[in-house]
VEXVEXSE-649017 format. One record per atom (N, C-alpha, C): residue number from 1; atom name; y, z, x. Coordinates in nm, 2 decimals, padded with zeros to 4 digits, always signed. Last residue first. Layout:
N
NUM	CA	Y	Z	X;
...
This chain:
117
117	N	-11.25	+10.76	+01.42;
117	CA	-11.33	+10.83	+01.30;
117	C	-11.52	+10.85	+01.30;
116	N	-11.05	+10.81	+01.61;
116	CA	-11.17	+10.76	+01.59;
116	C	-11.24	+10.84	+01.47;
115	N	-10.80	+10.84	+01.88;
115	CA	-10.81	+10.85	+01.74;
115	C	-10.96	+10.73	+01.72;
114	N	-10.81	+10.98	+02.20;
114	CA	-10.91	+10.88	+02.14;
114	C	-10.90	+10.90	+01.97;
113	N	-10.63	+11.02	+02.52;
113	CA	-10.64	+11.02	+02.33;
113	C	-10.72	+10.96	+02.30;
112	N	-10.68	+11.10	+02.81;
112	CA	-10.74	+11.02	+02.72;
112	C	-10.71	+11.08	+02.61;
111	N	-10.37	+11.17	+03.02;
111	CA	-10.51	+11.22	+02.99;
111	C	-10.55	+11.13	+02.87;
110	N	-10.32	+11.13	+03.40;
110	CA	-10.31	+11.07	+03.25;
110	C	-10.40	+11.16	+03.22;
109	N	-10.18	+11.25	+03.63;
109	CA	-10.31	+11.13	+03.63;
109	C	-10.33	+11.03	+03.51;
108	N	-09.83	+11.20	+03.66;
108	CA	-09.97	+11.25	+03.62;
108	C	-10.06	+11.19	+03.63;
107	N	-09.58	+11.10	+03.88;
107	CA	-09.71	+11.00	+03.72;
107	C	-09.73	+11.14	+03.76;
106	N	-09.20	+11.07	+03.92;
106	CA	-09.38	+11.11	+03.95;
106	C	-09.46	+11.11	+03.85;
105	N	-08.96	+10.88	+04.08;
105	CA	-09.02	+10.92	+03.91;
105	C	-09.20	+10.99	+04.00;
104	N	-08.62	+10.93	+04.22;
104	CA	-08.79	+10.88	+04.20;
104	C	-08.79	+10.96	+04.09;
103	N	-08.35	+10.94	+04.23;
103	CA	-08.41	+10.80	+04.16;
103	C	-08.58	+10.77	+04.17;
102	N	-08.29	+11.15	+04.32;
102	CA	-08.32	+11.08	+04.42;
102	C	-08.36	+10.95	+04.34;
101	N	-08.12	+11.27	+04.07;
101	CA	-08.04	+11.28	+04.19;
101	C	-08.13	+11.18	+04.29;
100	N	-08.32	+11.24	+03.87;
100	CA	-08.20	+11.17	+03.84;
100	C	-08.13	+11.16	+04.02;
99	N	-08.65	+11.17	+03.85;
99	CA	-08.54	+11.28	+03.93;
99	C	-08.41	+11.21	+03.96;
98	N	-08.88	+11.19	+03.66;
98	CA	-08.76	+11.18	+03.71;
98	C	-08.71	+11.22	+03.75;
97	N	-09.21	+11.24	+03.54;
97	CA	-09.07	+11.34	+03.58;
97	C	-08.99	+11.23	+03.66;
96	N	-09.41	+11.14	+03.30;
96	CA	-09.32	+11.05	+03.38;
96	C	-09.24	+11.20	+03.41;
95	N	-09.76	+11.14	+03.22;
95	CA	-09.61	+11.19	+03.18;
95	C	-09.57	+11.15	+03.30;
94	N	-09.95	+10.97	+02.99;
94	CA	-09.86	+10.94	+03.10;
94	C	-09.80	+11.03	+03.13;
93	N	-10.27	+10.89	+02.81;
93	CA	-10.12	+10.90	+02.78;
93	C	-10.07	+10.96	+02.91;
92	N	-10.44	+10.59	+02.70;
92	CA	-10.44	+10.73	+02.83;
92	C	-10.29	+10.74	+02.83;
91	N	-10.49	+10.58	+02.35;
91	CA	-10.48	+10.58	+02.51;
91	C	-10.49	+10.67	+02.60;
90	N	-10.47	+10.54	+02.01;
90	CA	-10.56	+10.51	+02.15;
90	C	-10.54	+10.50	+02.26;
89	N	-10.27	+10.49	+01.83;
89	CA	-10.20	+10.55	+01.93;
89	C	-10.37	+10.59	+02.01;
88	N	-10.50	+10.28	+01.68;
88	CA	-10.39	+10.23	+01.79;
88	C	-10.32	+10.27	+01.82;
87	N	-10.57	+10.54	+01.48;
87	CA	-10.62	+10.44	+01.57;
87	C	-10.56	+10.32	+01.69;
86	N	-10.27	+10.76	+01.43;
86	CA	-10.35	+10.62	+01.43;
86	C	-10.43	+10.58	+01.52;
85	N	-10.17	+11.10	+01.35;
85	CA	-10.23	+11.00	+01.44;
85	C	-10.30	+10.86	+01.41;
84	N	-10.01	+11.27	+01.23;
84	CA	-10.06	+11.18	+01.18;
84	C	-10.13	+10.98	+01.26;
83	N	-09.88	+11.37	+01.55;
83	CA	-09.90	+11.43	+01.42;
83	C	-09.93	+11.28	+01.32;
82	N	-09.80	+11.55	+01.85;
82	CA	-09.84	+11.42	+01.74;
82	C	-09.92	+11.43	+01.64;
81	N	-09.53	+11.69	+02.07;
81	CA	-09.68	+11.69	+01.95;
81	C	-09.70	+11.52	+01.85;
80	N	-09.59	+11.69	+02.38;
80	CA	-09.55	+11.58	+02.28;
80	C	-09.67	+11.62	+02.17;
79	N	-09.35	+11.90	+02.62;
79	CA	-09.47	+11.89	+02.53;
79	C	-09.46	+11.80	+02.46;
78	N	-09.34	+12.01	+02.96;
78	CA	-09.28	+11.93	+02.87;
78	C	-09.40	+11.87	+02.77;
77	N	-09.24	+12.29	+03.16;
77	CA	-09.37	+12.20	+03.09;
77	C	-09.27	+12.18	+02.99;
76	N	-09.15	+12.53	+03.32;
76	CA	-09.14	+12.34	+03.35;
76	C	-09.22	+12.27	+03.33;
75	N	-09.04	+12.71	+03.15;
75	CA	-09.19	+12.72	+03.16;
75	C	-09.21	+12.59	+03.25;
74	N	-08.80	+12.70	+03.12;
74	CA	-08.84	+12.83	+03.20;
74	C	-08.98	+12.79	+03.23;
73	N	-08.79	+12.44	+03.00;
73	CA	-08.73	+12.48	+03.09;
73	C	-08.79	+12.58	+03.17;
72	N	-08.98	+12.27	+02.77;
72	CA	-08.94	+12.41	+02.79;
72	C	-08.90	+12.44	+02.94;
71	N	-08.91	+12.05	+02.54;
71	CA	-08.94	+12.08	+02.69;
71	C	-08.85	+12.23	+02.66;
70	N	-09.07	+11.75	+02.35;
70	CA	-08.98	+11.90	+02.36;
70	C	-09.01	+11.92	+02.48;
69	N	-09.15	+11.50	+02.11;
69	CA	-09.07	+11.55	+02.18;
69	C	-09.02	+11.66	+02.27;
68	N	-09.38	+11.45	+01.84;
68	CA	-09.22	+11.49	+01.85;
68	C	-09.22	+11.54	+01.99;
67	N	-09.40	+11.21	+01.63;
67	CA	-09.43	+11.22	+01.73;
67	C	-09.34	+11.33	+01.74;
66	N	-09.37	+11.05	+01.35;
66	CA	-09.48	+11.12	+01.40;
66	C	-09.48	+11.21	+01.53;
65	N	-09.08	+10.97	+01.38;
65	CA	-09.11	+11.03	+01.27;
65	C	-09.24	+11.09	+01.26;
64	N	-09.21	+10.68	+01.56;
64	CA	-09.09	+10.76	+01.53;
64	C	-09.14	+10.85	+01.40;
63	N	-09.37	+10.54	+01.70;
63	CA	-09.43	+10.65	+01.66;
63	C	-09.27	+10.73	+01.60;
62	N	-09.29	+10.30	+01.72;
62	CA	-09.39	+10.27	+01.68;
62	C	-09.46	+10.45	+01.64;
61	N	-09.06	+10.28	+01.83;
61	CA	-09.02	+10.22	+01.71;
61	C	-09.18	+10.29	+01.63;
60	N	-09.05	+10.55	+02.08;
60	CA	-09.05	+10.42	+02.08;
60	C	-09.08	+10.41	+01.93;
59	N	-08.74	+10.74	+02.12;
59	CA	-08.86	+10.78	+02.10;
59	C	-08.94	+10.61	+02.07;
58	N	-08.56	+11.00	+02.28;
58	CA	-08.59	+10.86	+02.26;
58	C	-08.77	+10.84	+02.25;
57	N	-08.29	+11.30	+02.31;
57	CA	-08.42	+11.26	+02.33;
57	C	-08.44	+11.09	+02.24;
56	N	-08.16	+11.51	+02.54;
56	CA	-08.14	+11.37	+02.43;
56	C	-08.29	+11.31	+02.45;
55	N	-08.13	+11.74	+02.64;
55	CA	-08.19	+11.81	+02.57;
55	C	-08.24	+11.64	+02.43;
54	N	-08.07	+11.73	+02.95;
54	CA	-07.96	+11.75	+02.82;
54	C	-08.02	+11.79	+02.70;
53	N	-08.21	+11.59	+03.04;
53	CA	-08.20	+11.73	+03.15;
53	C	-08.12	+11.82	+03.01;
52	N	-08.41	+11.38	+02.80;
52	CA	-08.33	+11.44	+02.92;
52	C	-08.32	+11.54	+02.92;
51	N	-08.74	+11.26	+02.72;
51	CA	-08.62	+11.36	+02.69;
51	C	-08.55	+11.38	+02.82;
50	N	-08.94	+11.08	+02.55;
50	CA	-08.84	+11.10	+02.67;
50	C	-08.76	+11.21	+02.60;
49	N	-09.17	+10.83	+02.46;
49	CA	-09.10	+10.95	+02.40;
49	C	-09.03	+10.96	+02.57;
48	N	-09.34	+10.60	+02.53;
48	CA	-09.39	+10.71	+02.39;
48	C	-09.27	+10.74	+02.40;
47	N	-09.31	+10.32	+02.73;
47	CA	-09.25	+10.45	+02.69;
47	C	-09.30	+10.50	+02.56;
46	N	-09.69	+10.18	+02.82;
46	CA	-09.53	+10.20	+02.73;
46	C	-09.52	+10.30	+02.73;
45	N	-09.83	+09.96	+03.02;
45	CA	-09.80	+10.08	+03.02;
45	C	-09.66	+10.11	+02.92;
44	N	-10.01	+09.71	+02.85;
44	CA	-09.96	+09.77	+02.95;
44	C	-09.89	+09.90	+02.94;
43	N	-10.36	+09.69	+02.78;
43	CA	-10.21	+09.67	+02.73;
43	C	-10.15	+09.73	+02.86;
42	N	-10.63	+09.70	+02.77;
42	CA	-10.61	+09.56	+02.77;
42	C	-10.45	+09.53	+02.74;
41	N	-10.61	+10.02	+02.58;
41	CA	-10.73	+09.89	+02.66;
41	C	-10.64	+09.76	+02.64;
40	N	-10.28	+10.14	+02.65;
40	CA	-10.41	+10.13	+02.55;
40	C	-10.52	+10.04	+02.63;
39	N	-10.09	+10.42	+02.83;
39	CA	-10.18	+10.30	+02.79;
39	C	-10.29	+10.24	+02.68;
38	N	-09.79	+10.53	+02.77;
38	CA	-09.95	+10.56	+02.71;
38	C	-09.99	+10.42	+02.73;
37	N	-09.56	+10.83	+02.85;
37	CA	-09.59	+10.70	+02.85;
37	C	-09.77	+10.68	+02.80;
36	N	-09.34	+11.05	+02.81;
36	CA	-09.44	+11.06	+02.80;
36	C	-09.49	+10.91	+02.78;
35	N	-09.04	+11.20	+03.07;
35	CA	-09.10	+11.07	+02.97;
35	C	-09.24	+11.08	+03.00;
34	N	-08.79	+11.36	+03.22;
34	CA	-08.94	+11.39	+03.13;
34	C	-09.00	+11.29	+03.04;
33	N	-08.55	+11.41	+03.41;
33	CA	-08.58	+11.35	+03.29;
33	C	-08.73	+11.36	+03.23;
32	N	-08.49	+11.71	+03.55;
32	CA	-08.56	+11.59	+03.55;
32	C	-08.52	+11.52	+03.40;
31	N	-08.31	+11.95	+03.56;
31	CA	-08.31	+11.84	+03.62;
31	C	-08.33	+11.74	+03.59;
30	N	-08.51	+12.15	+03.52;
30	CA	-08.42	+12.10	+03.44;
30	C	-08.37	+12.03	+03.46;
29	N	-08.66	+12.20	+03.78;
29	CA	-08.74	+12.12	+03.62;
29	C	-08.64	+12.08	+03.54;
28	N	-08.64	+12.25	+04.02;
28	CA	-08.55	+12.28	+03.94;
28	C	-08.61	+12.17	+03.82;
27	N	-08.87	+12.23	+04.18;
27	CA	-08.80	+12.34	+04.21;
27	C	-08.72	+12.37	+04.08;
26	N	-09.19	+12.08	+04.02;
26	CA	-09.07	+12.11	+04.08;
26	C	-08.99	+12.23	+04.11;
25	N	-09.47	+12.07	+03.90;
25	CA	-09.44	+12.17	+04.04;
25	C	-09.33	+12.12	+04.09;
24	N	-09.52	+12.05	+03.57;
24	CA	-09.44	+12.00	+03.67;
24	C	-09.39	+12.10	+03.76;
23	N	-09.73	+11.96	+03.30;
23	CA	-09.65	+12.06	+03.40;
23	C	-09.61	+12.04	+03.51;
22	N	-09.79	+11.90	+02.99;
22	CA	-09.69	+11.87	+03.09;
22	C	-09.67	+11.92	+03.18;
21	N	-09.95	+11.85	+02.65;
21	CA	-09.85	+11.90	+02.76;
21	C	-09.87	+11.85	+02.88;
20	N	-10.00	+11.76	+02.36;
20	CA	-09.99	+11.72	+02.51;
20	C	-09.91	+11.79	+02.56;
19	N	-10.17	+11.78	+02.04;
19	CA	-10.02	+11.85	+02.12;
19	C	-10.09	+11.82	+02.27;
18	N	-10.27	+11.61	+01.75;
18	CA	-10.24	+11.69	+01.89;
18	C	-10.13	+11.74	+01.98;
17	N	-10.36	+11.59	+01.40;
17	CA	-10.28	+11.60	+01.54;
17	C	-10.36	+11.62	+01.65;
16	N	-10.53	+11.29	+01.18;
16	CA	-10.49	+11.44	+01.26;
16	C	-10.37	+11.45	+01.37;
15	N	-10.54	+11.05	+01.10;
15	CA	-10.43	+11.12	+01.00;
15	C	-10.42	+11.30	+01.09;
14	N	-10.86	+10.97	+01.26;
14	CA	-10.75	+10.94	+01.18;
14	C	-10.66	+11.08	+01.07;
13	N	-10.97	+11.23	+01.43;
13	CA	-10.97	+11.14	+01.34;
13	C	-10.80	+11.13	+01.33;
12	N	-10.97	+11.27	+01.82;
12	CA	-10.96	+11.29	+01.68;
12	C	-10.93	+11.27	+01.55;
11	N	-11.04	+11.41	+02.13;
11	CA	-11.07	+11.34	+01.99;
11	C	-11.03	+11.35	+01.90;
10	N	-10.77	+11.43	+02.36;
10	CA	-10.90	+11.47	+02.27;
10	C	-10.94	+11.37	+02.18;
9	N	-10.54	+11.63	+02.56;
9	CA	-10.60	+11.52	+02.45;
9	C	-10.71	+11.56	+02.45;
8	N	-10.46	+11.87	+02.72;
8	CA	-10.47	+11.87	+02.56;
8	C	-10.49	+11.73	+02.49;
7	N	-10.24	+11.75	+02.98;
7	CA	-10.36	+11.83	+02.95;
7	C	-10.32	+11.81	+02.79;
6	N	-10.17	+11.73	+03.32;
6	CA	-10.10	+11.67	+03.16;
6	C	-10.24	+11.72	+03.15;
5	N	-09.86	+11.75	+03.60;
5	CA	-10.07	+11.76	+03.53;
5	C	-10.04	+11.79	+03.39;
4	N	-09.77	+11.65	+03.89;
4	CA	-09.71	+11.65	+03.73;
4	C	-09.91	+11.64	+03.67;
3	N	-09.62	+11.79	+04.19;
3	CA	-09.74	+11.78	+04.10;
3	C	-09.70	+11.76	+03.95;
2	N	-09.45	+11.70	+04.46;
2	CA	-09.42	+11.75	+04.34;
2	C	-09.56	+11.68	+04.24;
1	N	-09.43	+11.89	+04.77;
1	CA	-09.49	+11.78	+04.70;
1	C	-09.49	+11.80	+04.55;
């Protein structure tokens, strides 16, 4: 059964970071695609960021240039640092594993960002 567990949000002011990780009880982690998704209150679920088995990565209009992206293969954790955080990146953030060969996807439970001053 494949476990995806997300860890490292938090509080934290405006213009700070964080770093999210990722971990995923697959066999072959490289494989997957890897997408970090985020709710806010009263919104629906959006793509943040992605990376493929390839190393390509996509990022949504609203955090480009803040956010970044990465996966470590040996370790089958996938990380999103963020960096100059805004009050409306506020959510419960997602990670997404795919699995290109069966066409399923597995959640995390999520974990809470709270930018707040």
């Amino acid at each position: 059964q494949v476990q995806v567990v997300e860890s490292g949000g938090g509080l934290v002011q405006p213009g700070g970071s964080l770093r999210l990780s990722c971990a995923a009880s697959v066999s072959i982690f490289s494989i997957y695609r890897m997408g970090w998704y985020r709710q806010g209150p009263g919104n629906q679920r959006e793509l943040v960021a992605a990376i493929t088995s390839g190393g390509i990565t996509d990022y949504a209009d609203s955090v480009k240039g803040r956010f970044t992206i990465s996966r470590d293969n040996a370790k089958k954790t996938v990380y999103l640092q963020m960096n100059s955080l805004k009050p409306e990146d506020t959510a419960v953030y997602y990670c997404n594993a795919f699995d290109y060969g069966t066409g399923k996807g597995y959640w995390g439970q999520g974990t809470q960002v709270t930018v707040s001053s």
